[in-house]
C-alpha positions as a Python dict, from the first residue, in 0.01 Angstrom:
ca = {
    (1, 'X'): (0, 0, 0),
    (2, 'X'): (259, 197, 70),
    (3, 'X'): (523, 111, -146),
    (4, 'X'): (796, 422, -146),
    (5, 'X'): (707, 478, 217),
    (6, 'X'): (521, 728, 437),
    (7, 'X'): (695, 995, 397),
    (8, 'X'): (846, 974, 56),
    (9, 'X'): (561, 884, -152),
    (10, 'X'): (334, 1111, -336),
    (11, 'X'): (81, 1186, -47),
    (12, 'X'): (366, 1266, 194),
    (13, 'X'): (198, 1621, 267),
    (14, 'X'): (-125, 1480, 366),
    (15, 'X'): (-126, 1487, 747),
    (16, 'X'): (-165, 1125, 971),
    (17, 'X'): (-492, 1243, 1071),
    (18, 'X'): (-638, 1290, 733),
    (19, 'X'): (-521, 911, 650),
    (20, 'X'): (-642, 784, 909),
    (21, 'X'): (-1002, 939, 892),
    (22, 'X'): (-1285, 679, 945),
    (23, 'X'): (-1439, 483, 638),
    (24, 'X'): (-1675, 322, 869),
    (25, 'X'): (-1912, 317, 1198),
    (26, 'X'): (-1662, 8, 1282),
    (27, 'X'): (-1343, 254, 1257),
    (28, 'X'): (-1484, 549, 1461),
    (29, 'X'): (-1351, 570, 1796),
    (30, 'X'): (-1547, 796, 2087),
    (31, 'X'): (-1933, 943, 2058),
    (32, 'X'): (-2078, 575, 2107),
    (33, 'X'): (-2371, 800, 2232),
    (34, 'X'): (-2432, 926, 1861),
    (35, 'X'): (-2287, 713, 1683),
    (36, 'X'): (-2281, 381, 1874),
    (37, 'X'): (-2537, 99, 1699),
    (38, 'X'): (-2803, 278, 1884),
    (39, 'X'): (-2683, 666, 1836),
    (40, 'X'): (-2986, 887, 1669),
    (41, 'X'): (-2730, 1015, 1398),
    (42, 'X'): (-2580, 670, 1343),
    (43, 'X'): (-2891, 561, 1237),
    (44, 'X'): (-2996, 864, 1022),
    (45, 'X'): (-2669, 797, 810),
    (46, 'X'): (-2733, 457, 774),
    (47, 'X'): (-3101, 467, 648),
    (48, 'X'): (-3001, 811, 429),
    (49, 'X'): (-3253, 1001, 631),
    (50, 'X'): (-3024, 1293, 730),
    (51, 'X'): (-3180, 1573, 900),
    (52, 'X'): (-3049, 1921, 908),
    (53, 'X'): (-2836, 1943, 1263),
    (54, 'X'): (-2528, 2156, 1406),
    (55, 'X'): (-2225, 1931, 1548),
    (56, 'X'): (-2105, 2074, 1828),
    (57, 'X'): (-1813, 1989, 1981),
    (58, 'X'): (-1408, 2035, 2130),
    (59, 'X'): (-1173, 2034, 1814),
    (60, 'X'): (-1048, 1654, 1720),
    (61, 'X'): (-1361, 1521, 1824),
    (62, 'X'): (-1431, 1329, 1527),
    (63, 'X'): (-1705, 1599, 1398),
    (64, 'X'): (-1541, 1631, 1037),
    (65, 'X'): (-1459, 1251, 992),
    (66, 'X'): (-1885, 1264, 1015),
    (67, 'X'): (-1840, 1380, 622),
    (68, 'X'): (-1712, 1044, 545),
    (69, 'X'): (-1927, 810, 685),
    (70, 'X'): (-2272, 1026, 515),
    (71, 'X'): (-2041, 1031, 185),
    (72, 'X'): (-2030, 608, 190),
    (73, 'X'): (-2392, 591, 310),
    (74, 'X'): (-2647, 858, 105),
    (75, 'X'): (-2756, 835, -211),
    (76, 'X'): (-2777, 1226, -267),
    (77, 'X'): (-2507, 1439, -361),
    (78, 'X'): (-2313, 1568, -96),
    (79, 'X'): (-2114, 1910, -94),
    (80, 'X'): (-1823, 1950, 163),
    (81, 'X'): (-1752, 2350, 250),
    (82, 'X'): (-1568, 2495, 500),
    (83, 'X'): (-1663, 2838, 636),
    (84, 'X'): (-1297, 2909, 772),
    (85, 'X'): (-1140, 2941, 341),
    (86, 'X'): (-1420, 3023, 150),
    (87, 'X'): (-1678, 3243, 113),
    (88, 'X'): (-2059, 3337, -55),
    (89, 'X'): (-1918, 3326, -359),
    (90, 'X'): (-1800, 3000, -320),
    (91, 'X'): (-2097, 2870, -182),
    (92, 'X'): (-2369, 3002, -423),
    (93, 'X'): (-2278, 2776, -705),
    (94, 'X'): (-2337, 2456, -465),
    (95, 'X'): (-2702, 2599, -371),
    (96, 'X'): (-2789, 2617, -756),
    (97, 'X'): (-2693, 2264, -781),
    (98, 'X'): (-2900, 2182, -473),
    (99, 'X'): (-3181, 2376, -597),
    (100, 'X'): (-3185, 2171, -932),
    (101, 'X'): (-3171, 1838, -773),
    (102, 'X'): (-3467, 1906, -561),
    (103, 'X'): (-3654, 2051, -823),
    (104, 'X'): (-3522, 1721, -986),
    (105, 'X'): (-3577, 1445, -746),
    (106, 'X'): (-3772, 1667, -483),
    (107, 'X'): (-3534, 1563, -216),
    (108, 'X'): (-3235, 1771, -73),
    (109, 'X'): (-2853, 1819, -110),
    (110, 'X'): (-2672, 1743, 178),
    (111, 'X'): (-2414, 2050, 244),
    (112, 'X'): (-2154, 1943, 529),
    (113, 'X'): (-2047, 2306, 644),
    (114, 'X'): (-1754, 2331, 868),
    (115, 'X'): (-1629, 2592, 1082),
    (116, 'X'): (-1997, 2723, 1050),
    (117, 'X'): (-1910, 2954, 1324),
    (118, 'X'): (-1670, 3182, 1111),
    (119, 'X'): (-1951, 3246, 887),
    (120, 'X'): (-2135, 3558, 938),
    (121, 'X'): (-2535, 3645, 1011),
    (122, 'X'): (-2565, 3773, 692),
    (123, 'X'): (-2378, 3466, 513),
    (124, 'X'): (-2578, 3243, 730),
    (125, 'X'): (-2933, 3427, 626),
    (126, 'X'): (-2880, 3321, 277),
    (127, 'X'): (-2870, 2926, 398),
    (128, 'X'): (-3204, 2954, 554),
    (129, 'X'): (-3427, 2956, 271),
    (130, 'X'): (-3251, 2640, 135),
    (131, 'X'): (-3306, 2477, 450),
    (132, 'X'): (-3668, 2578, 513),
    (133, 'X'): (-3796, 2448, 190),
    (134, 'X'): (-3590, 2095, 233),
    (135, 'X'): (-3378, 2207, -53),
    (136, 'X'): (-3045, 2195, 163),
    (137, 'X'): (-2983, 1912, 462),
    (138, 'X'): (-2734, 2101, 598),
    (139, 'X'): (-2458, 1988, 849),
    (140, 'X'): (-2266, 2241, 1022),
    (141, 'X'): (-1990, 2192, 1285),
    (142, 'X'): (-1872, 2402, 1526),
    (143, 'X'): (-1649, 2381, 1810),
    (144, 'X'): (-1824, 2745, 1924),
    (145, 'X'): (-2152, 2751, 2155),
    (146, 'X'): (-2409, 2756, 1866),
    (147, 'X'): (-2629, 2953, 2074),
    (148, 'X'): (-2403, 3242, 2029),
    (149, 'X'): (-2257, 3216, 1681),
    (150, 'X'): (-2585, 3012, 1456),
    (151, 'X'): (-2851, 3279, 1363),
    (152, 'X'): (-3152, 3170, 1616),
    (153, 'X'): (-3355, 3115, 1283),
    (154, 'X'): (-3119, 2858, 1178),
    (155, 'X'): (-3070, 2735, 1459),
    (156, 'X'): (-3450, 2624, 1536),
    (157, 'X'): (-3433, 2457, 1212),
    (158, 'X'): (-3137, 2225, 1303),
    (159, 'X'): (-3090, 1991, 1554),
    (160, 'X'): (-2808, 2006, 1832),
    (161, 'X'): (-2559, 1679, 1826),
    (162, 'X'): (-2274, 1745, 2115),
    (163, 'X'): (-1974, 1589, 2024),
    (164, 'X'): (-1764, 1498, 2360),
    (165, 'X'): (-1378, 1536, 2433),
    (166, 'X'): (-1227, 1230, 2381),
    (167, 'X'): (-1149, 1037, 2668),
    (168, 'X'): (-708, 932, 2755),
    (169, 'X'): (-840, 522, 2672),
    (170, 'X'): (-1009, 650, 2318),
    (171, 'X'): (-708, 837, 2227),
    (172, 'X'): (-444, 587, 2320),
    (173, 'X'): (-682, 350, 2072),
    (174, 'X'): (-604, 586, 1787),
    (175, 'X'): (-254, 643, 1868),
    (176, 'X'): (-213, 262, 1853),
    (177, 'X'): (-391, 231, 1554),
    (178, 'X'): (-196, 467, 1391),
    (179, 'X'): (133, 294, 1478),
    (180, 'X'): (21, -8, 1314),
    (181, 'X'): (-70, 202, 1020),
    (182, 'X'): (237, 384, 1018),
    (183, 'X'): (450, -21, 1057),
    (184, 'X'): (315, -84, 739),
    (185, 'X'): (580, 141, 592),
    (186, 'X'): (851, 180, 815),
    (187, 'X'): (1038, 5, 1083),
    (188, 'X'): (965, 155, 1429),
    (189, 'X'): (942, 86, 1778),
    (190, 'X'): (740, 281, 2029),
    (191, 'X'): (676, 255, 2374),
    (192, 'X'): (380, 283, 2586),
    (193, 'X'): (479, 534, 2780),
    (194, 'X'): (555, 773, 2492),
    (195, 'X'): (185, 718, 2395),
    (196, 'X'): (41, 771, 2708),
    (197, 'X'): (213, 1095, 2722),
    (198, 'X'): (118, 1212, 2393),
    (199, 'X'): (-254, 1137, 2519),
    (200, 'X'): (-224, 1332, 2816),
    (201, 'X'): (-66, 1640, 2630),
    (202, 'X'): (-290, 1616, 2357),
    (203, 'X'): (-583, 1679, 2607),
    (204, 'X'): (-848, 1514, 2395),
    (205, 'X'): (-823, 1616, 2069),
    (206, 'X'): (-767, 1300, 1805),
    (207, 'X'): (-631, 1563, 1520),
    (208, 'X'): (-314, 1738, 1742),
    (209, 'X'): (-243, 1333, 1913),
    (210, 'X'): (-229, 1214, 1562),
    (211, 'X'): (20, 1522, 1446),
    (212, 'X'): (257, 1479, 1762),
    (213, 'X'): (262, 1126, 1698),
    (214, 'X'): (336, 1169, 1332),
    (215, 'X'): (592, 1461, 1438),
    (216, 'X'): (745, 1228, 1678),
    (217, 'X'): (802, 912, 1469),
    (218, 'X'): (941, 1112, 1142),
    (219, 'X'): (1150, 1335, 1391),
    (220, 'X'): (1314, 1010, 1549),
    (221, 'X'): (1344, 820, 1229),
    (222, 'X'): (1501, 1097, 1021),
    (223, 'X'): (1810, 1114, 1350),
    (224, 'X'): (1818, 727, 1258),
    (225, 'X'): (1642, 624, 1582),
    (226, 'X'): (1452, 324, 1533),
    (227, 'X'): (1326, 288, 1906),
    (228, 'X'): (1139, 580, 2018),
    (229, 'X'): (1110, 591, 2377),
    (230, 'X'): (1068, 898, 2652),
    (231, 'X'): (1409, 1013, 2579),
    (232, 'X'): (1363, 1071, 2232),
    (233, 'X'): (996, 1250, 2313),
    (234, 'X'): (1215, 1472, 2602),
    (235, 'X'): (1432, 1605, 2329),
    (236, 'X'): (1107, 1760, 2081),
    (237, 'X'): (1006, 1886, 2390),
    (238, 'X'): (1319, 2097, 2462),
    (239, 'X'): (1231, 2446, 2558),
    (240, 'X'): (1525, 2712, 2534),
    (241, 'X'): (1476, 2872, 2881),
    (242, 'X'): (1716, 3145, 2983),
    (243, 'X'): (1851, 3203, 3325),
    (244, 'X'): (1925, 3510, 3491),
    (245, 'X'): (2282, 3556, 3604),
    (246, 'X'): (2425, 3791, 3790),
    (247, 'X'): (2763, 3634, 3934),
    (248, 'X'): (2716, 3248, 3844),
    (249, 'X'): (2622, 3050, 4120),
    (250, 'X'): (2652, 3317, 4385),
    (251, 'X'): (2306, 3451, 4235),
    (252, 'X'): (2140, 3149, 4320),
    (253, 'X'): (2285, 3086, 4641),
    (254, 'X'): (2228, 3436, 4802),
    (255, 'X'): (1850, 3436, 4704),
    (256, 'X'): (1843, 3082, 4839),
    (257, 'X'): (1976, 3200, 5149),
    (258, 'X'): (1753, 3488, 5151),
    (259, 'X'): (1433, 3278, 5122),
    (260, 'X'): (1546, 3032, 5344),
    (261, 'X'): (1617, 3261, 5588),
    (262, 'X'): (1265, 3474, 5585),
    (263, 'X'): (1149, 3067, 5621),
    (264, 'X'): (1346, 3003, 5975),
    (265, 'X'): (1177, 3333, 6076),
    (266, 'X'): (1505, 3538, 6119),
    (267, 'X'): (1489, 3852, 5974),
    (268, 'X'): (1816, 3953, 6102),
    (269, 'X'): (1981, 3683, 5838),
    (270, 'X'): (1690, 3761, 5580),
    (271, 'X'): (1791, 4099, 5572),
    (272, 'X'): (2172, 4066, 5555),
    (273, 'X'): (2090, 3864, 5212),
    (274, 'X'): (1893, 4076, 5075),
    (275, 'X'): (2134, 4392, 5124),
    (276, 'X'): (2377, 4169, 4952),
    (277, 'X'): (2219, 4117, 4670),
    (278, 'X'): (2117, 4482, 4645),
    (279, 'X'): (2426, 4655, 4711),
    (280, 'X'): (2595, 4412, 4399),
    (281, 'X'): (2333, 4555, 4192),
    (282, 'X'): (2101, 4346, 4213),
    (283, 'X'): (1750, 4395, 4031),
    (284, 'X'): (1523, 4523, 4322),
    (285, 'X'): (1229, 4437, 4161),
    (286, 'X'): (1364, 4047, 4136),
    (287, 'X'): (1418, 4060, 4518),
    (288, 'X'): (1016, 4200, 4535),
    (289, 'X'): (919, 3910, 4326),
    (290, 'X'): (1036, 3654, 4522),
    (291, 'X'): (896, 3837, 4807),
    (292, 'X'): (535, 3812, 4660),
    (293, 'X'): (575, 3412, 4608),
    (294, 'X'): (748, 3357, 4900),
    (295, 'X'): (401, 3545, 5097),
    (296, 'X'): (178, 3308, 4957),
    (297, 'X'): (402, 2987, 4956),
    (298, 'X'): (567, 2982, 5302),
    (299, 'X'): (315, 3191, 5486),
    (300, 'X'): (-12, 3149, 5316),
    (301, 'X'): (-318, 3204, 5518),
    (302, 'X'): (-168, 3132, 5835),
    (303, 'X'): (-160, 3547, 5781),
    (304, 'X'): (-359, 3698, 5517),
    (305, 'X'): (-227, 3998, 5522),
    (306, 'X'): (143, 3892, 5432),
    (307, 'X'): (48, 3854, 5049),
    (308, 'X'): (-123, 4228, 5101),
    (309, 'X'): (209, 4382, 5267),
    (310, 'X'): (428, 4200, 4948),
    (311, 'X'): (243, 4321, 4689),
    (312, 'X'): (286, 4686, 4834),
    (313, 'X'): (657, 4615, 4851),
    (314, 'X'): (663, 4524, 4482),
    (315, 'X'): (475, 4808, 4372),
    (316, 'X'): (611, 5077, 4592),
    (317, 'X'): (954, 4911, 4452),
    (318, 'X'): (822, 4947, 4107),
    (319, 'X'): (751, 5326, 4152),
    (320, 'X'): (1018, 5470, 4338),
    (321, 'X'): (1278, 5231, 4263),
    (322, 'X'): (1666, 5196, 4400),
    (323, 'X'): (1757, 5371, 4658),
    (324, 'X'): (1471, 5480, 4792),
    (325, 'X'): (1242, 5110, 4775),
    (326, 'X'): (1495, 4915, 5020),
    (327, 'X'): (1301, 5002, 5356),
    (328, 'X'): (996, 4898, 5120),
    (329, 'X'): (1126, 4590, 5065),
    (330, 'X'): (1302, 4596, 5432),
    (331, 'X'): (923, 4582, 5563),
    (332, 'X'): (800, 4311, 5381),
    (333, 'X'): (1106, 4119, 5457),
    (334, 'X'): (1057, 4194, 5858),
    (335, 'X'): (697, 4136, 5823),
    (336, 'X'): (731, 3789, 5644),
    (337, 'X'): (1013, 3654, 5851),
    (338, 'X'): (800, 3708, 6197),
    (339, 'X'): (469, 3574, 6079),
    (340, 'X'): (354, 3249, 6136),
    (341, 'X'): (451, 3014, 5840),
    (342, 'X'): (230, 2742, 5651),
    (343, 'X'): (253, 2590, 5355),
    (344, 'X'): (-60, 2457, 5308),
    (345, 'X'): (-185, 2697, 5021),
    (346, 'X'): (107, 2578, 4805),
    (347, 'X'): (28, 2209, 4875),
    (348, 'X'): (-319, 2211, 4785),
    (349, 'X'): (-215, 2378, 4478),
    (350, 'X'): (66, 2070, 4384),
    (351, 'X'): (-203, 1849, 4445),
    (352, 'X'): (-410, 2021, 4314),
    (353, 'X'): (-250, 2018, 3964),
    (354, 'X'): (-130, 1683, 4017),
    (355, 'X'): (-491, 1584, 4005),
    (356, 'X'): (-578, 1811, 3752),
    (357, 'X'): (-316, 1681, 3523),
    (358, 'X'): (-453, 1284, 3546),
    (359, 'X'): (-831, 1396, 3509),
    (360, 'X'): (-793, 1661, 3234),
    (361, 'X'): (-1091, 1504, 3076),
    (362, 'X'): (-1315, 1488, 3359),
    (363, 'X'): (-1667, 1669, 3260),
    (364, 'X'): (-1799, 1972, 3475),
    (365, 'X'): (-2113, 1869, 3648),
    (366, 'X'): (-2406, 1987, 3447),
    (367, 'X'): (-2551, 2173, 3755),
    (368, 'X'): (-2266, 2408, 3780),
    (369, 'X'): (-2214, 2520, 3454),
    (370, 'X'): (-2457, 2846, 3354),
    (371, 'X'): (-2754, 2783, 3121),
    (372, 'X'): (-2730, 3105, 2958),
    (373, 'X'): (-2941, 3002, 2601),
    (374, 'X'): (-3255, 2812, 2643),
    (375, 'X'): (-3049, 2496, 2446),
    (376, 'X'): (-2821, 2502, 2696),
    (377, 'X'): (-3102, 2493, 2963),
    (378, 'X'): (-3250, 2190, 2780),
    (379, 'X'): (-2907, 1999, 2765),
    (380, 'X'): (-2938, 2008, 3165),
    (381, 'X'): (-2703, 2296, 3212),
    (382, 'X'): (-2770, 2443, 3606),
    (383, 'X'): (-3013, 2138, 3661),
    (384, 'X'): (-2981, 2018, 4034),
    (385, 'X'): (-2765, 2383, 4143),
    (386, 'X'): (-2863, 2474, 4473),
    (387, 'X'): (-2791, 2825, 4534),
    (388, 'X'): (-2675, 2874, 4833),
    (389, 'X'): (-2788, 3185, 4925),
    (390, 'X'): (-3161, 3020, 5000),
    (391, 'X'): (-3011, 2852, 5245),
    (392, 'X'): (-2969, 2878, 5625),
    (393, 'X'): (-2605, 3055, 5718),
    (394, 'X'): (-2577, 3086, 5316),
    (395, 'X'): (-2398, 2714, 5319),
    (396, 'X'): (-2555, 2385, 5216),
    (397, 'X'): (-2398, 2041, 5161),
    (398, 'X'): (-2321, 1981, 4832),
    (399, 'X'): (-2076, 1844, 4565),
    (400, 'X'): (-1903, 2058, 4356),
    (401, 'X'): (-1634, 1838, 4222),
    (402, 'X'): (-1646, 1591, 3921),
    (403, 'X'): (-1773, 1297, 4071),
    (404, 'X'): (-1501, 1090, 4023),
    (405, 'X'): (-1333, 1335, 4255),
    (406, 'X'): (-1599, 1347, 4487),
    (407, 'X'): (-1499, 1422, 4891),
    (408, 'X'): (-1110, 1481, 4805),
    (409, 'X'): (-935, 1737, 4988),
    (410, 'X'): (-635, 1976, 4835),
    (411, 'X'): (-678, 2171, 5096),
    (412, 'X'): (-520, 2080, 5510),
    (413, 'X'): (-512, 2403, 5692),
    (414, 'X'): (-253, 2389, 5988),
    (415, 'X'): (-297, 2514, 6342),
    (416, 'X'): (-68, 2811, 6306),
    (417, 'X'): (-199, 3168, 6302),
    (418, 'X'): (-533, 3266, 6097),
    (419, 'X'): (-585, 2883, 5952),
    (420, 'X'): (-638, 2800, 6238),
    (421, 'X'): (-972, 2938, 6230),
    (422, 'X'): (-1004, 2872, 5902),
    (423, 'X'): (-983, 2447, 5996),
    (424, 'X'): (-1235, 2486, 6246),
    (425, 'X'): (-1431, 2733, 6044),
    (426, 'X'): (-1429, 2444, 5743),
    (427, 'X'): (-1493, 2146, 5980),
    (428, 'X'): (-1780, 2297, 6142),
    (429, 'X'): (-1944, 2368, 5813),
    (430, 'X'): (-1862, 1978, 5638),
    (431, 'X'): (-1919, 1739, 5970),
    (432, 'X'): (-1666, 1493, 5897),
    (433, 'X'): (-1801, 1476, 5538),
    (434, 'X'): (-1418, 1615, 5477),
    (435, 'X'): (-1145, 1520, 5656),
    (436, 'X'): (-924, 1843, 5717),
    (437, 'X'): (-664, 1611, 5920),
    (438, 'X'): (-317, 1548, 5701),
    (439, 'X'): (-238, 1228, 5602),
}
């Protein structure tokens, strides 16, 4: 099939993801809800009783690869546009042609526009006659809300079909699909773990997995690697990051120093640091940086006000600069070193993003996302909220997490300063529903 090889035969520009585009219901990967054996649209392709709809959905969904399972199935003629390169001019030649078959056959033209979003109110006025009348089955997609961007008289003349993210498991099933595709012309190994994170970094989206992927192989392959493993991904995902040096490693070892010291609570030290660094010229506003971070990461809200008194620092530093900012910055520095220190703000947050990281394609409970449109009221947006402002000492139980996250805790205030009242404030309201008490 591929006899001078991927990349050196005559479709060599044509992108992995274009290749690999699904033929059949059997090939699609992902919306078994639509287009599962029992999906509504599944079946309207199959029996060539298309309907005029909107696909709405994240980019790399699978929304486009739609085209080519309605091109193997109808019978009608079937006109492929996209919104985002061309324009009226473009498309006014393909309603003629729909016009005539219908006036032909009496039946419509199917008209798969993507990208219907970039198209205008005006450019989308001249589709609804086409539709209304049955002479156009049109099929836009869209990864924008189409309550916003479809005129509302299209729109109430289409139906809604929500594409979904893909899931890490449906992607990983593509990616390893595609390396057997990809075999076929070239010797290659791959691990796992390079697929997995390609997955993770692709964050859903089918198209930009299946363009690392290909980036990744013909990258390794044209160095004469023939085993692609983490190492060779670490190297494509180099990032030329340049550090700030004043005297080598002295830099780094004074403002260690000088953080470490504000940490131990001994502003005397803190302070001898940070005239140091000043007095070799030193950028003052670097020193009132660190000072901001180090607020919110070593003292937290064991005492709110720290963050409050660093910011000041930075931007009294910022307007009156050197000399005149050091007892600015002297302040903070006093003020930080004495308060009570917890680092519970910045742990939540690492776990926080930890988390985050392995469940980037977790869904956001339908009753906490806003139903602004009336669709997006009818898709169950804001069903089940309680607002909690109806409610006795404006607090009610409730879960506001994905619920495969449901009852885990980023957060462990300590017993130092302000959290203090913070834990007890937090236990009171959850009852041992939460448990504040580190592991």
């Amino acid at each position: 099939m591929f006899q001078k090889g991927l990349w050196n035969d005559n479709n060599s520009n044509e992108p992995l993801a274009s290749k690999l585009r699904p033929n059949t219901f059997d090939e699609f990967i992902g919306q078994e809800h639509i287009l599962g054996k029992n999906g509504t649209l599944r079946k309207a392709i199959e029996e060539d009783r298309l309907f005029s709809c909107i696909l709405y959905g994240p980019p790399g969904c699978g929304k486009t690869s739609v085209a080519n399972l309605i091109e193997k199935y109808t019978k009608r003629p079937l006109y492929r546009f996209s919104a985002a390169t061309s324009g009226l001019s473009d498309l006014r030649p393909i309603l003629e042609k729909a016009n005539t078959y219908f006036q032909t056959t009496g039946r419509g033209a199917i008209i798969f526009l993507d990208e219907i979003h970039r198209f205008n109110r005006l450019q989308q006025d001249i589709l609804l006659p086409y539709v209304e009348e049955g002479k156009v089955v049109l099929i836009g997609s869209t990864t924008e809300n189409p309550s916003f961007e479809v005129n509302p008289a299209l729109l109430s003349r289409c139906e809604i079909i929500v594409f979904r993210k893909l899931k890490d498991e449906e992607i990983l099933k593509i990616l390893s699909n595609a390396v057997d595709f990809l075999k076929k012309s070239h010797d290659f190994e791959i691990s796992s773990d390079v697929l997995e994170v390609i997955s993770k970094v692709s964050e859903g989206d089918a198209r930009s997995a299946l363009n690392y992927l290909e980036l990744v192989v013909r990258s390794s392959l044209s160095f004469g690697n023939k085993n692609i493993d983490l190492e060779s991904l670490d190297r494509l995902l180099v990032r030329n990051v340049a550090k700030y040096r004043k005297k080598g490693d002295e830099h780094f070892d004074l403002i260690s120093a000088f953080h470490k010291s504000m940490r131990g609570s001994d502003p005397d030290a803190a302070l001898y640091y940070m005239a140091r660094m000043l007095e070799a010229g030193e950028d003052p506003l670097y020193i009132a940086r660190r000072i901001v971070r180090f607020a919110s990461e070593d003292v937290g809200l064991a005492d709110p006000k720290a963050l409050l008194i660093a910011v000041a620092a930075y931007q009294a530093t910022q307007f009156i600069g050197m000399p005149e900012c050091t007892t600015a910055l002297a302040e903070a520095v006093i003020y930080l070193s004495v308060c009570p220190k917890s680092n519970s703000v910045y742990e939540a947050y690492e776990k926080a993003a930890d988390i985050a990281r392995k469940t980037a394609n977790e869904d956001v409970p339908f009753k906490l996302r806003n139903p602004v449109t009336e669709l997006m009221k009818n898709m169950g947006y804001g069903k089940g909220y309680k607002y909690v402002h109806d409610f006795e000492n404006g607090f009610v139980v409730d879960n506001y997490l994905p619920e495969k996250l449901k009852g885990m805790v980023f957060y462990y205030p300590n017993d130092r300063g302000t959290e203090k009242n913070i834990k007890k404030r937090l236990e009171d309201l959850w009852q041992g529903m939460k448990n504040y008490e580190k592991k």
